[in-house]
C-alpha positions in Angstrom: 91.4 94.2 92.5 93.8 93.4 95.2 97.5 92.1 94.7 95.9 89.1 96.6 93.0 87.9 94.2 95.1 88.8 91.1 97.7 86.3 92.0 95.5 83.1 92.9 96.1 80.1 91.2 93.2 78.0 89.0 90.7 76.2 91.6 92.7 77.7 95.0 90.2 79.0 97.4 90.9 82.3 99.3 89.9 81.5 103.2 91.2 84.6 104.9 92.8 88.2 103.8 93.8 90.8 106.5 95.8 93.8 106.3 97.1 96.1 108.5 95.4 97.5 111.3 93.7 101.3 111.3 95.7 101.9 114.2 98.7 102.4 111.9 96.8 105.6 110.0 97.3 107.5 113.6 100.4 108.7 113.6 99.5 110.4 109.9 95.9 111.6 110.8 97.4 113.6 113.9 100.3 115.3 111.6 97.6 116.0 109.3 95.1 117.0 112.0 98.6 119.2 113.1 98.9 121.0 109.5 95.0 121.5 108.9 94.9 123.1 112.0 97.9 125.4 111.6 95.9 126.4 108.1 92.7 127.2 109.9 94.7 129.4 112.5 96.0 131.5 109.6 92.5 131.6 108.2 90.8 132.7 111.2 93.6 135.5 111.9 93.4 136.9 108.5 89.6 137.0 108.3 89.6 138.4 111.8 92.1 141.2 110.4 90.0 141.6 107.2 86.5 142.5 109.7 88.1 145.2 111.9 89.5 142.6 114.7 92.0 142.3 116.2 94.8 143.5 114.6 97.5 142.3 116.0 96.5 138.6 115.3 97.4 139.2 111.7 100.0 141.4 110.6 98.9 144.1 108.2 102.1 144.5 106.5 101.9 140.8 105.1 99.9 140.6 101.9 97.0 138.8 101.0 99.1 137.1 98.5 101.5 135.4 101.2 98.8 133.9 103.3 96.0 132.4 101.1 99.1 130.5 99.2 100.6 129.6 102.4 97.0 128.1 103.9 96.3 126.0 100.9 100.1 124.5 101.3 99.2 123.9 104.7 96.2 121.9 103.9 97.6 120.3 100.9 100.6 119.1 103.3 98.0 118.1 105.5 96.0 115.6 102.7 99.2 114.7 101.4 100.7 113.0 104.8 96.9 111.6 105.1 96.8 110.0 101.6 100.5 108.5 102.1 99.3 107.2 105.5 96.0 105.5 103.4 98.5 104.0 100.9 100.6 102.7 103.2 97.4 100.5 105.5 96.2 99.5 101.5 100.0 98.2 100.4 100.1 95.4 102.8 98.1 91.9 102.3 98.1 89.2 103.6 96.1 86.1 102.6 95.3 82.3 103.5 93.9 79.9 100.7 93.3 76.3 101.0 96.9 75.9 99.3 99.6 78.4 100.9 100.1 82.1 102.8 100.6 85.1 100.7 101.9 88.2 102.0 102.4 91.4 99.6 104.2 94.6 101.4 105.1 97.8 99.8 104.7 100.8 97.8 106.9 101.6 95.7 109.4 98.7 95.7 107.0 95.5 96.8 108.2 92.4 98.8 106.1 89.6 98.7 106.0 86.0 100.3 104.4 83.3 99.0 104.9 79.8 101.4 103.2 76.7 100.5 101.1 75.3 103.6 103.2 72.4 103.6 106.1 74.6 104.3 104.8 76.2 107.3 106.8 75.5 110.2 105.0 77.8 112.6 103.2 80.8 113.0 103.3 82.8 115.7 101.3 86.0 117.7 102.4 88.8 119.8 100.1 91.5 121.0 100.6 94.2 123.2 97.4 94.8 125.5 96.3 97.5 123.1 96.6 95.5 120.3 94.1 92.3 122.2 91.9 95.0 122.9 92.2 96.9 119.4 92.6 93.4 117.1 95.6 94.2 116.1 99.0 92.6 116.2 102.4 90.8 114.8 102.5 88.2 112.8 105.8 85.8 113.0 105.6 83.1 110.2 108.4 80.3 110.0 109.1 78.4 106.5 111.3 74.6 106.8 114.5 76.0 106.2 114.0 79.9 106.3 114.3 82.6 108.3 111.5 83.9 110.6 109.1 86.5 108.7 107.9 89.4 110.8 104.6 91.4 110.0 104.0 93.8 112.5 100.5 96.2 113.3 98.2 93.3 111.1 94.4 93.5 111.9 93.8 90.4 113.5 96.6 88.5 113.6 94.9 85.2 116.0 92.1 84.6 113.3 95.0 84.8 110.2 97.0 81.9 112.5 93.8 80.3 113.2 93.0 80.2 109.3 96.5 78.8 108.3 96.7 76.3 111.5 93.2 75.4 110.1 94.3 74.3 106.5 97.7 72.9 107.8 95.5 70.1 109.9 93.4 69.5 106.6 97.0 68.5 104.4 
């Protein structure tokens, strides 16, 4: 159960929940992609030692004990970036009900926002042309007397303005 569903109040209706956007798993799929790859290398030069190859590819001298423990590191490293990259997408929420915006960010320490629709001053959108083409974006939401909120690389940031804007003309 999300952060999001745990925390709404009796009778409040959820409209709209986004979070970020896959894009933001890229960077960690391609260092992980980067790590499984290296493991694989030393898997393919030590089998190709092992069956009479080449044997330059894989040193002789270097034990069988040194490179099996060093593949599985490789391709634990490689899981473990992936897995932190997963985490990362899932710890961000944000929400629209037919009384306020919720927005939960974080892993380990956890920031969370919770503005009443009456409070909403404005919300604002900027995409880069990836993100219009990707649905992806950042989210800029102003409370009466707060500072500006940022929330950047959110899967699609026009419907979550379009949801609040929505329930704002409905108060």
């Amino acid at each position: 159960m999300s952060y999001i569903t745990r925390n709404l109040v009796a009778g409040e209706t959820l409209l709209f929940e986004t979070r970020h956007h896959w894009i933001v798993l890229l960077g960690p799929l391609l260092l992980s992609l980067l790590f499984d790859a290296a493991g694989i290398a030393c898997l393919v030069a030590f089998f190709a030692a092992r069956n009479g190859g080449n044997p330059q590819a894989f040193p002789a001298s270097v034990p069988t004990q040194v490179w099996i423990p060093a593949v599985v590191i490789l391709f634990g490293i490689g899981t473990l970036i992936l897995g932190y990259g997963i985490a990362r997408r899932n710890a961000t929420e944000m929400a629209v009900t037919d009384r306020r915006v919720l927005i939960k960010t974080g892993m380990a320490s956890r920031r969370t926002l919770d503005l009443m629709l009456p409070k909403v001053e404005s919300i604002g959108v900027e995409e880069t042309v990836w993100g219009r083409m990707l649905g992806y974006g950042s989210v800029l939401v102003h409370g009466t007397g707060g500072t500006p909120e940022v929330f950047e690389l959110i899967g699609h940031p026009q419907e979550f303005r379009r949801a609040v804007q929505e329930q704002i003309g409905t108060k």
